[in-house]
C-alpha positions as CSV (number, residue, x, y, z in Angstrom):
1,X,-95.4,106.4,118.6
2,X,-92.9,104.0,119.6
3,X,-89.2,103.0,117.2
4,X,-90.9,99.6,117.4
5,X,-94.1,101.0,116.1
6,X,-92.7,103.3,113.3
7,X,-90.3,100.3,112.4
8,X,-93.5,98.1,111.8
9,X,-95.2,100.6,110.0
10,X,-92.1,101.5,107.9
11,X,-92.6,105.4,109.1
12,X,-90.4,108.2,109.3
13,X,-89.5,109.4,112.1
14,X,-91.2,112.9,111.8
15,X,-94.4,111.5,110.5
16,X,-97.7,112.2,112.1
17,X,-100.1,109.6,110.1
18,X,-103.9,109.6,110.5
19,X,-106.3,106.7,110.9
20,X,-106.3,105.9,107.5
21,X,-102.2,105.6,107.3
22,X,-102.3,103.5,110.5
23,X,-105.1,101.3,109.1
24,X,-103.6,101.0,105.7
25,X,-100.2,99.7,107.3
26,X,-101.8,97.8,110.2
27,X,-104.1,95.8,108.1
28,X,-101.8,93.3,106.5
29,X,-101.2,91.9,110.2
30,X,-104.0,92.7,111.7
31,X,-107.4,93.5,109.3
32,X,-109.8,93.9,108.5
33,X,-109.9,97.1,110.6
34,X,-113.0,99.7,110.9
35,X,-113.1,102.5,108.7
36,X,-112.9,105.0,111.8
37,X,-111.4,104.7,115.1
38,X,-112.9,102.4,117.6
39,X,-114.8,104.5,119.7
40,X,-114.8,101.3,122.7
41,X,-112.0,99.2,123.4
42,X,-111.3,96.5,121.1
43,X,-108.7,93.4,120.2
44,X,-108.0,92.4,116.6
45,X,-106.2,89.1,116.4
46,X,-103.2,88.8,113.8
47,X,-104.1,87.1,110.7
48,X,-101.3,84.5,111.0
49,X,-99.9,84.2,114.1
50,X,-101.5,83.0,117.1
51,X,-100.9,84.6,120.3
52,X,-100.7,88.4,119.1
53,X,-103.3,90.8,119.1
54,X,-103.6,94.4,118.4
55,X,-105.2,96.2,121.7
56,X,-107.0,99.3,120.6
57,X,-108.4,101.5,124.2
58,X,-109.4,105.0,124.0
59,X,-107.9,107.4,126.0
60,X,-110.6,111.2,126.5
61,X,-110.0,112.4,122.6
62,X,-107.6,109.3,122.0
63,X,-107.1,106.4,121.1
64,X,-104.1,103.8,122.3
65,X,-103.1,100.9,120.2
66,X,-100.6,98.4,120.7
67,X,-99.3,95.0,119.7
68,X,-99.2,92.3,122.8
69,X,-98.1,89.4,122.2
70,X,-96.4,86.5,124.5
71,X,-92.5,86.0,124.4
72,X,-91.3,84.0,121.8
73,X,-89.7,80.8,122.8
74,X,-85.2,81.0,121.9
75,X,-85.8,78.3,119.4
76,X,-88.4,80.5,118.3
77,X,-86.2,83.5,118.2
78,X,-83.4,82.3,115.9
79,X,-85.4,80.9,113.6
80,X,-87.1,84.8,113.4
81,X,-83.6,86.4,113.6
82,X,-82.6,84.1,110.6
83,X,-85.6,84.9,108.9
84,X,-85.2,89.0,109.3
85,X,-81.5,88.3,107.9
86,X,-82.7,87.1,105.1
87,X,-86.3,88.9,104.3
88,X,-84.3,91.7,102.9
89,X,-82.4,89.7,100.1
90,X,-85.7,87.8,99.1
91,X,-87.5,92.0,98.9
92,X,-84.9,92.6,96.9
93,X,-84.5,90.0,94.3
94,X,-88.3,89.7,93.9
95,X,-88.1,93.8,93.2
96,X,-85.9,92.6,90.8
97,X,-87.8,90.3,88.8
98,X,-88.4,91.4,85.4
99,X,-91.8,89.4,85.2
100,X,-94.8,90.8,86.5
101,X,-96.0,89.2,90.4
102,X,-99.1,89.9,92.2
103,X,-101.3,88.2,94.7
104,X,-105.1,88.6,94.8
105,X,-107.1,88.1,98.1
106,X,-110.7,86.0,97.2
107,X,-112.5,89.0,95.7
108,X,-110.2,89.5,93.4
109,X,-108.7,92.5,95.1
110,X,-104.8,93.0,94.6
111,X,-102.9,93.2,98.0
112,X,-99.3,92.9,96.7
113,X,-97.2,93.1,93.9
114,X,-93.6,94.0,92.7
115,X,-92.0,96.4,90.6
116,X,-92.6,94.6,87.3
117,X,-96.4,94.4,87.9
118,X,-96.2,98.4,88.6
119,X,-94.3,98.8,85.5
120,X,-97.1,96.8,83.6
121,X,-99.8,98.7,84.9
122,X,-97.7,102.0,83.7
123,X,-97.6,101.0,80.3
124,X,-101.5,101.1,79.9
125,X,-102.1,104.1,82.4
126,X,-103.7,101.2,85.1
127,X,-103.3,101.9,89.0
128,X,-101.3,98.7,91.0
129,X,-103.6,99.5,93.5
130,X,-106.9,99.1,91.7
131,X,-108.0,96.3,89.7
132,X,-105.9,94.2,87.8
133,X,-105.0,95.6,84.6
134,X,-105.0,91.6,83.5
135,X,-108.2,90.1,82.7
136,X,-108.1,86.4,84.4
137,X,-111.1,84.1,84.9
138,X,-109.7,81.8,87.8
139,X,-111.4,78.6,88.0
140,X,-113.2,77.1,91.0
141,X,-112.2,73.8,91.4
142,X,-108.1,74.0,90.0
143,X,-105.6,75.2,92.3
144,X,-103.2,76.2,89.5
145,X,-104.1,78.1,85.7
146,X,-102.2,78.8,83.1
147,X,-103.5,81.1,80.6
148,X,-102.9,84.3,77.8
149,X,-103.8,87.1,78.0
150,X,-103.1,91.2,76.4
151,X,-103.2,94.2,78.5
152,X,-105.1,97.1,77.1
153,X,-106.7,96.7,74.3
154,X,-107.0,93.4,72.6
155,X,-106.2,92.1,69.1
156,X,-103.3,91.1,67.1
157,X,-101.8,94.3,67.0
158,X,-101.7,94.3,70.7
159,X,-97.9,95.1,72.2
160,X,-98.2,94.1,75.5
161,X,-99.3,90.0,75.5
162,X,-98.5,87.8,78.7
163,X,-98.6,84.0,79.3
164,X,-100.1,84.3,83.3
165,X,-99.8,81.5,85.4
166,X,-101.9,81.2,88.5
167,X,-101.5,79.6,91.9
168,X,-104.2,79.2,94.7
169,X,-103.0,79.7,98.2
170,X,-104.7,80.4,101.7
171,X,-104.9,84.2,101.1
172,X,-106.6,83.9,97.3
173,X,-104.1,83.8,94.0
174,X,-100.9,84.6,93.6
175,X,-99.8,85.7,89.9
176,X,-96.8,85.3,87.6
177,X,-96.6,86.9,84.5
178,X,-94.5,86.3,81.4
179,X,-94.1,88.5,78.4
180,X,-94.5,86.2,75.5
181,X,-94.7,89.6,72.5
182,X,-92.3,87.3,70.4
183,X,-94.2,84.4,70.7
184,X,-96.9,86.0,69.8
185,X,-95.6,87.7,66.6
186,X,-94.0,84.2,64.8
187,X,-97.8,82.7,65.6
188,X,-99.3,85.7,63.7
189,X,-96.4,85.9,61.2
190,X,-96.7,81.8,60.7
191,X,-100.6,82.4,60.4
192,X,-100.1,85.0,57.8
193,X,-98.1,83.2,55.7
194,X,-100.0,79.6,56.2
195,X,-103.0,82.3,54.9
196,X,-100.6,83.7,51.5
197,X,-99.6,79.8,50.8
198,X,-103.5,78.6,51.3
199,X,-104.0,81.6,48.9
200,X,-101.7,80.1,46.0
201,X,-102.3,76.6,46.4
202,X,-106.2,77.4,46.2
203,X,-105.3,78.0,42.5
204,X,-103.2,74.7,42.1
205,X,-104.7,71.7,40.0
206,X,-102.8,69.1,41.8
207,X,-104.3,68.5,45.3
208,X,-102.2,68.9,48.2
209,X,-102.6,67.5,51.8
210,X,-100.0,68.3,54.2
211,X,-99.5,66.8,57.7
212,X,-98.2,67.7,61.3
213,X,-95.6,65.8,62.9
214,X,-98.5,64.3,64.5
215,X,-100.2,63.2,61.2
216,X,-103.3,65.3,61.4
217,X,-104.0,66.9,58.1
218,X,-102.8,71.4,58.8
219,X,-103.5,72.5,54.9
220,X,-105.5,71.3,52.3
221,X,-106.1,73.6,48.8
222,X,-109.9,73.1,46.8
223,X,-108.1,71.0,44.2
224,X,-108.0,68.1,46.9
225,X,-111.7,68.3,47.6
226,X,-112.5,68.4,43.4
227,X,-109.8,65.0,42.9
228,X,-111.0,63.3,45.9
229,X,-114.6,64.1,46.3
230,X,-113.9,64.2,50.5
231,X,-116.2,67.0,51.4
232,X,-114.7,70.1,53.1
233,X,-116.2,69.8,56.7
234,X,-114.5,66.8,56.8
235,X,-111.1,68.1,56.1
236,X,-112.0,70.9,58.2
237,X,-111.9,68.6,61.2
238,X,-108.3,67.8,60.9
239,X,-108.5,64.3,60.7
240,X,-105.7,61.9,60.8
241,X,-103.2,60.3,57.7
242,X,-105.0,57.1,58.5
243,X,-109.0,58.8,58.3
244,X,-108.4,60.4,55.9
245,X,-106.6,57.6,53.8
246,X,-109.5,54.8,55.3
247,X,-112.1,57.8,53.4
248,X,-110.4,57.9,50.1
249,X,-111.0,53.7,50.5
250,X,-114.7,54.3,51.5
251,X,-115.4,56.7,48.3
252,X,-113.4,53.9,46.1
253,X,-110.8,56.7,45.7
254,X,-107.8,54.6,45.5
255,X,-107.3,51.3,44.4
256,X,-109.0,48.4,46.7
257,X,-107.3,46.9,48.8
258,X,-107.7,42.7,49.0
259,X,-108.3,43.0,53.2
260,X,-108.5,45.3,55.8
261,X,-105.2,44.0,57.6
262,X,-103.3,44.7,53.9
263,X,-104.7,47.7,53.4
264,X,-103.1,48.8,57.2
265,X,-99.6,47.3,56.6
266,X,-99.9,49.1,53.1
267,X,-100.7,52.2,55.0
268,X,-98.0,51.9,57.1
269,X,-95.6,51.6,54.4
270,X,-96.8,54.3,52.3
271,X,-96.3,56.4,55.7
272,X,-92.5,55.1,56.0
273,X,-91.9,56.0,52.4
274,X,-93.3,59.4,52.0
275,X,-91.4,60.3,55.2
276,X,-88.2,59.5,53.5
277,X,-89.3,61.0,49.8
278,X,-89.7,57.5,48.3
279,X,-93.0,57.4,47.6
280,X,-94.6,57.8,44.3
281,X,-97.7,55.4,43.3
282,X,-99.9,55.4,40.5
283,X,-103.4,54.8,41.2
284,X,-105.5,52.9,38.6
285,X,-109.3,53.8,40.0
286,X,-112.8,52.1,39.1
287,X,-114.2,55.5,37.7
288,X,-110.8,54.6,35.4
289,X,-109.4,57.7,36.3
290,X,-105.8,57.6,37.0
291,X,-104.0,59.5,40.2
292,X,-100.0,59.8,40.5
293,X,-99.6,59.8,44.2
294,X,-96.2,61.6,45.3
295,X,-95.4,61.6,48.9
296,X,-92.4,63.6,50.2
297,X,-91.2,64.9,53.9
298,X,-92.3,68.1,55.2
299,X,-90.5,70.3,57.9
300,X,-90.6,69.7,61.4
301,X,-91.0,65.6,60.7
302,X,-94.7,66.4,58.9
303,X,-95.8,64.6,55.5
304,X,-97.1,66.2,52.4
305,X,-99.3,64.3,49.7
306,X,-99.5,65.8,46.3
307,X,-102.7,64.1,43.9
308,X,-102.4,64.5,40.5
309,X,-104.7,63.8,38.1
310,X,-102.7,62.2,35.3
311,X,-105.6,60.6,33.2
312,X,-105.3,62.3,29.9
313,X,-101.4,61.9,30.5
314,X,-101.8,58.4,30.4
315,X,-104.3,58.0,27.9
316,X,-102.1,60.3,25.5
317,X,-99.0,57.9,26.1
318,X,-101.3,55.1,26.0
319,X,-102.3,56.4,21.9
320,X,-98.5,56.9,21.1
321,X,-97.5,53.9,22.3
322,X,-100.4,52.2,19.9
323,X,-99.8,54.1,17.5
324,X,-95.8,53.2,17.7
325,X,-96.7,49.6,17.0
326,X,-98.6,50.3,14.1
327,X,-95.9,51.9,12.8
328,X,-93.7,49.5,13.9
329,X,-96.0,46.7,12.4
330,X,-96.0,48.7,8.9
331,X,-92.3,49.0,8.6
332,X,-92.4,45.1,9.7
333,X,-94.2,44.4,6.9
334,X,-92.4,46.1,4.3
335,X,-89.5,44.1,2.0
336,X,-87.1,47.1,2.2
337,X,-84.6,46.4,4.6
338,X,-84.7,49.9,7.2
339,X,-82.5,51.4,9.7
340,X,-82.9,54.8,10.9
341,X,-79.8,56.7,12.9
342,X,-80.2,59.7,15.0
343,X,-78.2,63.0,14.8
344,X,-75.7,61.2,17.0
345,X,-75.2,58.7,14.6
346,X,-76.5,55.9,16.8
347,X,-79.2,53.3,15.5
348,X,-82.8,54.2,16.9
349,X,-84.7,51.8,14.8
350,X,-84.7,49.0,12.6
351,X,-87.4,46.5,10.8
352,X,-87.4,43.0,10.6
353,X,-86.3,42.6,6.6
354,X,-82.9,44.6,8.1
355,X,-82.3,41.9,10.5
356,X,-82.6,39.6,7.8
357,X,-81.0,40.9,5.5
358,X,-77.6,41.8,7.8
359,X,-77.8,39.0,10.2
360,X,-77.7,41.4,12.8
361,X,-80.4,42.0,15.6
362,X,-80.0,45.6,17.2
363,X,-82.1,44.7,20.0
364,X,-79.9,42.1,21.3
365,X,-77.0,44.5,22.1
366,X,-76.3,46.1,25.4
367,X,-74.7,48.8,23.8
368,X,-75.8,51.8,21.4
369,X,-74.8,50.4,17.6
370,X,-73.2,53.3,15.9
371,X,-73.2,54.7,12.4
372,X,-69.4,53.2,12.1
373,X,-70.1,50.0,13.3
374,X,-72.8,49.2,11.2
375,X,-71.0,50.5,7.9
376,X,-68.3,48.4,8.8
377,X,-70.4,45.3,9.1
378,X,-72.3,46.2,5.7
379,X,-69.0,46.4,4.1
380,X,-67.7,43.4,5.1
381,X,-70.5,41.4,3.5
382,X,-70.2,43.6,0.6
383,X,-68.3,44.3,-2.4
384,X,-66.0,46.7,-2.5
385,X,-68.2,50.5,-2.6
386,X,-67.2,54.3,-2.3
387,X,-70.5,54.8,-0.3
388,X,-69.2,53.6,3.0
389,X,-68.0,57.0,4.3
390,X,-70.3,59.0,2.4
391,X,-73.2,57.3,4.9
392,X,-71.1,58.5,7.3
393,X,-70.7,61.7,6.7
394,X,-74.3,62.1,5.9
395,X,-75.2,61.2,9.1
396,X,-73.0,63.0,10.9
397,X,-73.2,66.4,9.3
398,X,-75.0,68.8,10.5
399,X,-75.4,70.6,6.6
400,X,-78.5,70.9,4.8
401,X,-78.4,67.4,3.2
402,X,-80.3,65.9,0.1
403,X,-81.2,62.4,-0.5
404,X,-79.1,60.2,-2.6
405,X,-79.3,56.5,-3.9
406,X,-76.2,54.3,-4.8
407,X,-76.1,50.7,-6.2
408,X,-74.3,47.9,-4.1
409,X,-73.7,44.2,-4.4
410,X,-73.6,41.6,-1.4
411,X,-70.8,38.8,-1.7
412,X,-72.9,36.4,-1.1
413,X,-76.5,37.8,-1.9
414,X,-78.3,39.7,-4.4
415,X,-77.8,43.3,-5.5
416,X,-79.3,46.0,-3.9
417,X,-80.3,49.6,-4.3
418,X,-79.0,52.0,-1.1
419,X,-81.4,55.1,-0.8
420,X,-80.0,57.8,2.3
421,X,-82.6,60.3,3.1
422,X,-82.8,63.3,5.4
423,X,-84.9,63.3,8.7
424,X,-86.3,66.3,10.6
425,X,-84.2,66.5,13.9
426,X,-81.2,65.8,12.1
427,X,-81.8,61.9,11.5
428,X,-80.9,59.7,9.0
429,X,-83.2,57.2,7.1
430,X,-81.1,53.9,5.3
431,X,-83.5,51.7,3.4
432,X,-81.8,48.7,1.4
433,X,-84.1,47.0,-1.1
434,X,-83.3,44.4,-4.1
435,X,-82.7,45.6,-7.3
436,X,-85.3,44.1,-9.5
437,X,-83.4,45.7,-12.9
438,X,-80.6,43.6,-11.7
439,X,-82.6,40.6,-11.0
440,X,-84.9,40.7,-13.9
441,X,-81.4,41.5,-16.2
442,X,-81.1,38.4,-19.2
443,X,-78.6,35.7,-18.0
């Protein structure tokens, strides 16, 4: 064996290989080669360069090979020495690649790697040389592919996933593998915990509908199905903010909108708003049911609805407000003029025969009227009285306190009888009426 020969084999120089070494090193040029020696003579073209063949003539019990090929022109001849110059630099950094690389010939066959794809085999016990420890289905008609995939055994728990990409090229597929582990972890760990928040809204009254950045509905909890009546394989498509919004219309849901083209532009600003956490609506429905609608911003420019079902809320506040005005009407209606002050000493109601009988309408007033200020104006009109400052501190103290009554006379008016009472929460209840002993009195 020639230097030339061992130097293209990448032999030492006291080797003696067999026909399956020679083979084995002469088929990437030259193959495929037979399985035994040639027993008549025989040329095997190179694979990729034209003009070269390998001559193989037996000699008795031997067999010659050798490469022939014709001289290379000069031009030819730099561009090769430039090429050998830098061949060794290119082995070298792609040994150093810390992603897997391989090339596959049409059956799928591996006939090169690097170090990384040796180390990968390694760590599952695979052999580079056999079949690929990554399971790929390459398509037919796509000259590049891009797809997961776990060596070993598969499953979450898996340690060794890899995003492959896959290129097509005249001698089959040549492979480039990324480890993509952490990826793979924060998708599990974000699937587990999308799984423990599904698990505590499911027990949530208030519906909840929360949206991607690109407005398809990502979690919805049963409440939403019970308040909307939108049937779970529909939510279960992930459909859109406007679908499912344009179905909430369709099941008279939410209130009806006067046209289609409204009902869009009202969409669209109910959109803007709940991106910005300004939207809150109440919706008045035909089943007269009533729905608070709150719409607030959700990571990673999403949108999250919350439906509440407010009905007896409203119906509640709707019986204390009527029952309010009867009680307002009542105290309307009585002659006794009435004032009632809170433990802050500020007026939180009055009746009409009060604003009669003072001149003074509370409800006209930007400002709180206080304890003080309204003694002092009840003074004023009246005759001089010790009780002034008494109804003060009454209504101020925070003692156990007992009702009292005192007489007083108006300067220009008739005389009345003062009665202070206690309130629970620490009010104060005033209530000025006539005295009929001194009206009825002889002369």
């Amino acid at each position: 064996m020639t230097p030339a020969a061992r130097e293209l084999l990448d032999l030492a120089d006291d080797s003696a290989p067999d026909w399956a070494t020679l083979r084995r090193g002469l088929a990437p040029y030259f193959g495929p080669l037979p399985d035994v020696p040639p027993k008549d003579p025989a040329s095997y073209p190179a694979r990729h360069v034209s003009g070269v063949h390998l001559a193989a003539r037996p000699e008795r019990s031997a067999l010659r090979l050798s490469v022939q090929a014709s001289r290379l022109p000069s031009a030819a001849q730099l561009k090769l020495m430039q090429d050998q110059i830098e061949l060794p630099r290119l082995r070298r950094a792609v040994s150093l690649v810390p992603c897997p690389i391989w090339q596959t010939d049409a059956a799928q066959r591996v006939t090169w790697y690097n170090s990384a794809y040796e180390d990968a085999c390694a760590q599952v016990g695979a052999v580079p040389d056999g079949p690929p420890p990554f399971d790929l289905a390459l398509p037919d008609g796509r000259d590049t592919q891009r797809s997961r995939t776990a060596l070993g055994a598969r499953g979450e728990d898996s340690k060794y996933w890899y995003e492959v990409q896959s290129h097509r090229n005249r001698d089959g597929w040549m492979h480039f593998a990324t480890n993509i582990d952490a990826i793979i972890r924060s998708e599990v760990n974000q699937r587990n915990f999308l799984q423990t928040l599904t698990r505590i809204f499911a027990h949530l009254p208030i519906g909840l509908a929360v949206f991607d950045r690109e407005h398809r509905l990502a979690l919805f909890n049963p409440a939403l199905i019970d308040l909307t009546g939108l049937s779970a394989e529909f939510l279960s498509t992930r459909p859109d903010l406007l679908s499912l919004f344009d179905a909430l219309r369709e099941g008279r849901m939410m209130p009806e909108p006067k046209n289609y083209q409204s009902w869009r532009e009202h969409l669209a600003g109910v959109i803007a708003a709940a991106s910005s956490d300004l939207y809150v609506e109440t919706w008045d429905l035909p089943s007269g049911l009533t729905y608070r609608i709150t719409g607030r911003p959700h990571p990673n420019a999403g949108i999250a609805f919350l439906f509440e079902d407010i009905s007896s809320e409203i119906s509640l506040t709707r019986r204390f407000r009527q029952e309010l005005a009867q009680a307002h009407s009542v105290l309307d209606s009585l002659e006794d003029a009435v004032a009632v002050f809170s433990n802050q000493g500020g007026l939180s109601f009055c009746n009409e025969a009060y604003s009669r009988l003072w001149g003074d309408d509370p409800d006209t007033c930007v400002a709180e009227l206080s304890v003080t200020e309204a003694t002092a104006r009840w003074q004023s009109a009246c005759a001089p009285s010790p009780i002034w400052g008494e109804i003060r501190d009454f209504a101020l103290s925070l003692r156990d306190r007992t009702a009292w009554e005192a007489p007083l006379q108006m300067q220009d008016g008739p005389a009345l009888r003062c009665r202070v009472e206690p309130m629970p929460g620490g009010a104060t209840l005033l209530r000025f009426s006539v005295d009929r002993r001194m009206v009825d009195a002889p002369g």
